[in-house]
N, C-alpha and C positions, 0 to 999 in steps of 0.2 A: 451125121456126125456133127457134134455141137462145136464150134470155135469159140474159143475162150479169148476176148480183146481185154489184155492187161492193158488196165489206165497207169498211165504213168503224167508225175507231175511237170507243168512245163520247166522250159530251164531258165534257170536264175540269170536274169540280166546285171552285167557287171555297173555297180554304185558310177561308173564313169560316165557310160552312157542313160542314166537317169535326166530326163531337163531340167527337173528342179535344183538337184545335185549341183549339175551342170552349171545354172545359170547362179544361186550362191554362193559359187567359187569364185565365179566371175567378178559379183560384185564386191567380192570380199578383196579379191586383186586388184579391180580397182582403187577402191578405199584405203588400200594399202597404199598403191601406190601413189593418188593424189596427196594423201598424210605425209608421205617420204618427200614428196616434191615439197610440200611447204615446210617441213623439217628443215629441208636443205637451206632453201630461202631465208628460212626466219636465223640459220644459225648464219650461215654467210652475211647476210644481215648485221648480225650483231657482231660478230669477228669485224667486219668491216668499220664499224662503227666504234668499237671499243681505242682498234688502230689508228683512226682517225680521232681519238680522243673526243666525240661529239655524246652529249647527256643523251641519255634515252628516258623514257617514260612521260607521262602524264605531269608532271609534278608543273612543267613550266606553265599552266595553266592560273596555276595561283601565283604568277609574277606578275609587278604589275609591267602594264602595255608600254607608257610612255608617248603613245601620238592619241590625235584628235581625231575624230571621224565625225564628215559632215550633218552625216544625216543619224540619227540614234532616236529608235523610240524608247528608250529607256535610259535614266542617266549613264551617263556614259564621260568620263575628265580622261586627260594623259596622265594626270599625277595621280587618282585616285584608284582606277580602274585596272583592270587584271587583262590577260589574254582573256581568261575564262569569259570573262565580260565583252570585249572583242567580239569573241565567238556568238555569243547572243545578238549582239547588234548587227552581223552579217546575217544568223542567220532570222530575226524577224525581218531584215528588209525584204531576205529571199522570198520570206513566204509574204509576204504584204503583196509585192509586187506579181507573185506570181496568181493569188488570191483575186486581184484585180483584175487581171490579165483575163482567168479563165471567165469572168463573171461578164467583161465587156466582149470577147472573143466569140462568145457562147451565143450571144445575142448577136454582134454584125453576121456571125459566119450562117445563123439562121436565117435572118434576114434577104446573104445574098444568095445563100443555097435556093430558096425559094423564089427569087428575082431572077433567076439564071431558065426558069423556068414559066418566065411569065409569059403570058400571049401576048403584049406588049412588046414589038421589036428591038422599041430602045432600051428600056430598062432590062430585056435580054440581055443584049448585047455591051448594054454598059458593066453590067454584072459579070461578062466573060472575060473582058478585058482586065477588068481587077483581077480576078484569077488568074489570069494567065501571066499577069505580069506583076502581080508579086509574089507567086509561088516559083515564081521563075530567076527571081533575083535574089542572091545570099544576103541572110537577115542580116550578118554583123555588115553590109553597104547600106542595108537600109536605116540601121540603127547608127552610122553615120551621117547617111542622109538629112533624120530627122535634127539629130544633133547639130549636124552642122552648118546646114542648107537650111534648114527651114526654126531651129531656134537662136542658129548664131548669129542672126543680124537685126534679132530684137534690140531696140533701144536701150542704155544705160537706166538706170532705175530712176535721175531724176525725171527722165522723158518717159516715165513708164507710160505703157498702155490703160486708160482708165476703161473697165469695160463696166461701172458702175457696181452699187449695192458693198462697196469696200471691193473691188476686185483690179488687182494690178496684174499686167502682164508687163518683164522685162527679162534684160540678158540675163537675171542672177535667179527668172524659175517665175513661177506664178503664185504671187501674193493673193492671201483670199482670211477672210472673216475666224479670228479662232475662237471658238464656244470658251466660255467658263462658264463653270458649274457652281451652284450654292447647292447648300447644306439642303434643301427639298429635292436636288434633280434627282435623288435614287425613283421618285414615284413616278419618272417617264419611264425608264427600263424595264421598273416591275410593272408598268401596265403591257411594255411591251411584249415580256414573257408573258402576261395571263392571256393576250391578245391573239400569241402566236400559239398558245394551249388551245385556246376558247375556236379557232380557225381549226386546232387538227379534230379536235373531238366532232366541229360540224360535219368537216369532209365527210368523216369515216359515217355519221350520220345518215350524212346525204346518198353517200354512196350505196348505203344500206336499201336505204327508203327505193333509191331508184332502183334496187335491183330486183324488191320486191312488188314494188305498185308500178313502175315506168315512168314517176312522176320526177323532173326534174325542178332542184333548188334552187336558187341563185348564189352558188357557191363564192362566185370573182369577187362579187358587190358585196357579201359577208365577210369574205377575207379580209378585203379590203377595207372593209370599217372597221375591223378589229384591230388588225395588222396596225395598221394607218392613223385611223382615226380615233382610236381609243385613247394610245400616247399624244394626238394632236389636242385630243378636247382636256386631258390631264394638264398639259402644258397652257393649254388657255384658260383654263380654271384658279390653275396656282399664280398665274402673271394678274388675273384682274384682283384675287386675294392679296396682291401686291406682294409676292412671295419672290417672284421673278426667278424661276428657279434657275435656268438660264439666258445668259448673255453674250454679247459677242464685243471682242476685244478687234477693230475694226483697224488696218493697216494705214498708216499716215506716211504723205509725201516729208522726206527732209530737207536739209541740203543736199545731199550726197545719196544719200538712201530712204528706202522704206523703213518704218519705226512700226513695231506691235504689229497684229496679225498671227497669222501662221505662213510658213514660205516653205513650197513646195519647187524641192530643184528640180533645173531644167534635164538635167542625165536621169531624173527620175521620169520624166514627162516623157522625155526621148526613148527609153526603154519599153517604158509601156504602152506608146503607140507604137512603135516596131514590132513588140512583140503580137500587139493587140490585130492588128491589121495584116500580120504576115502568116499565122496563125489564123486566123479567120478567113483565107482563102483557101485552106488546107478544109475546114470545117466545111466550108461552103460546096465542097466538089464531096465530098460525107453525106450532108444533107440531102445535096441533091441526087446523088446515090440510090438514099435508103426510100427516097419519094417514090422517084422510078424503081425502086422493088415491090410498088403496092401493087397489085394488079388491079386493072383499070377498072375491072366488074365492080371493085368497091366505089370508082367515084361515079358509074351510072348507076350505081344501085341510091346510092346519094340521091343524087342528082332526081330519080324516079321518085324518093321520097320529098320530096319540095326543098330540100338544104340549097344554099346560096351557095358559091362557088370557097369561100370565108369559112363560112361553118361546113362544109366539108372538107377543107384543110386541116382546120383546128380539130373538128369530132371522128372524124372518120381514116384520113392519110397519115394523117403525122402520130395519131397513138401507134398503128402499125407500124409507119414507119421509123421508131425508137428503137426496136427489137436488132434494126439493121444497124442503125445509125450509132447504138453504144459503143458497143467493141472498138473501134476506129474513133470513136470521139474519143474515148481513155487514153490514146496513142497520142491523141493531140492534144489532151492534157497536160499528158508527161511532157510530152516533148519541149511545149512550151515553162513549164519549170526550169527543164533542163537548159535549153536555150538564155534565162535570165543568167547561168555564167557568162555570156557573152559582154555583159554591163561592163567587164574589166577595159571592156574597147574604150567607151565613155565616161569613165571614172563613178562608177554608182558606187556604192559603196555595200555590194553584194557581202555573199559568203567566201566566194570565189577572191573580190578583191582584197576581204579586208583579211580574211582566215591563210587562203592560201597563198596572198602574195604579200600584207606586210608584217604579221605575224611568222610567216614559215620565214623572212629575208632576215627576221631581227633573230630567230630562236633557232635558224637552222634545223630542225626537227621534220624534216620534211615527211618519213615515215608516219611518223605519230598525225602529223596536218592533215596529210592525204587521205590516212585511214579512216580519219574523224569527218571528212568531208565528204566522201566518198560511201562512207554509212550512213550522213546524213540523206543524200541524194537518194540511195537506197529508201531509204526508210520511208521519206515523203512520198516514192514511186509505187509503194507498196501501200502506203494507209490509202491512197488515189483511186488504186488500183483495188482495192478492198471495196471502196464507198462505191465506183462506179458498178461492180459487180452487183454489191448489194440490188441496187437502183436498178441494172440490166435483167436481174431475177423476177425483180417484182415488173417487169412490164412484158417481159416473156408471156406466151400463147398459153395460158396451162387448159391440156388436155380432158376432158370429162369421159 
């Protein structure tokens, strides 16, 4: 006798217990409810602000400022000039300073990353010691330090420091050579850009050639003529055509003061060696890091092919160890950006000092200040944070 097995369909599970269901509810609640949180804020906000009788919006940016700021790369007067204009001159000092900072940081904290690990006991050991004891002490003591300790008891500027070639050192910053340009100097720049073209098209060249023949170029010594020497031999062409495309307007002792040059303030100098040197012991425990992640097969494998202990640093350890070394360099990037609001210690004349503290004390708009500062910091963190990716990609392992 045959058994008949009715197929019957499984049973419907309820849309509740679905995950997907599930989990876009979730974030739909969410989003609700962070939207409802800043609802509340921005209306509390503004009830609060209305009662207090204080302007809101953007508008106060086209008032003019009314004060002086020491240092400005861009015209900049009390009577002429707007907040809006303010706002630029904090924020190219931010990014100047901070621009500098990673450029000299990059280079000591390589340096002692590498020196921390010398066979050399002393240069070891002296390399540990910097670590240890400036990663140890808070930047805004050391960027008192430098300020105060070590640029406050520079001489008056008649008693400047001559360190020769027009270069003064005193308590009011460090005097040095200002370039003026004639109507020829556009042709040192444009040789610079075909120089800095004419260098990537070798690279990419060279790197070609070696990947297919093993033949290595002299890539440095190319760069470097073109880089370098290209704009050098343009500039010495145009000066003996008597063209003199530029000059240098050279710093003179006064009575009282230094006359012409360019002056570079001391709260600028003091910033950027705090940041430079406090930051570069952060870098150097990085480096030395991402070294010791090479496995050591790679430097006897060196080592078996005749490389110098130099050129298997440079060709063999340090390309691998970039891979390690990014991620965490990025960190100490940022961080160092972020740290240049500390300037407000020293009187630089940041974003921080001139935006957020005599800008927001004159307009009271502290909202609108904050927000505007606080997207700048963002923003820089993020384009940083973009470039080093980029750069962490292209040195990544790619698998075959």
């Amino acid at each position: 006798m045959q058994t008949v097995v009715s197929q019957t369909s499984p049973p419907k599970k309820s849309f509740l217990y679905d995950p997907k269901i599930r989990g876009i509810f979730y974030q739909v609640l969410l989003v609700a409810v962070v939207g409802y949180l800043f609802y509340m804020a921005a209306t509390n906000a503004i009830e609060n602000l209305q009662r207090a009788k204080i302007a809101s919006g953007f508008g106060f940016l086209e008032n003019t400022a009314g004060f002086d700021i020491s240092q400005s790369l861009i015209p900049f007067s009390a009577a002429g000039s707007t907040y809006g204009d303010a706002f630029l001159v904090g924020l190219l000092n931010t990014l100047i300073v901070s621009a500098i900072g990673i450029f000299f940081t990059t280079i000591l904290g390589f340096l002692i990353g590498i020196a921390r690990l010398s066979k050399n006991w002393m240069v070891a050991k002296v390399a540990m010691v910097y670590v240890e004891a400036l990663r140890n002490v808070p930047l805004l003591v050391q960027l008192l330090f430098w300020y105060i300790a070590v640029l406050g008891p520079l001489p008056q500027p008649r008693n400047s420091l001559e360190m020769g070639a027009g270069f003064f050192l005193n308590s009011r910053g460090f005097f040095m050579p200002r370039p003026v340009y004639a109507a020829d100097a556009w042709a040192i720049p444009a040789m610079l850009a075909i120089g800095l073209v004419g260098a990537f098209v070798y690279r990419r060249r060279a790197k070609t050639r070696q990947e297919k023949t093993g033949r290595q170029s002299p890539v440095g010594l190319v760069t470097l003529g073109l880089v370098v020497g290209l704009p050098v031999v343009t500039w010495i062409v145009l000066t003996l055509a008597g063209a003199n495309p530029i000059g240098f307007d050279l710093p003179k002792k006064g009575t009282f003061n230094l006359t012409g040059g360019m002056q570079i303030l001391p709260e600028f100098v003091a910033l950027l060696l705090g940041l430079t040197t406090y930051t570069a012991a952060f870098i150097a425990e990085v480096v030395r890091a991402g070294i010791l992640a090479v496995s050591k097969g790679q430097t006897e494998a060196a080592s078996s092919l005749g490389l110098k202990s130099g050129q298997t640093l440079r060709l063999v350890v340090i390309p691998q160890a970039m891979r390690v070394i990014i991620p965490p360099l990025t960190s100490q990037y940022l961080n160092l950006t972020k740290n240049s609001s500390l300037a407000v210690a020293i009187g630089y004349p940041d974003l921080v000092q001139v935006f957020m503290g005599t800008v927001l004390n004159q307009t009271g708009q502290a909202i609108e200040v904050v927000v505007i500062t606080m997207g700048v910091y963002l923003t820089i963190s993020l384009v940083t944070s973009a470039v080093m990716n980029i750069y962490n990609r292209r040195v990544a392992i790619v698998e075959r």
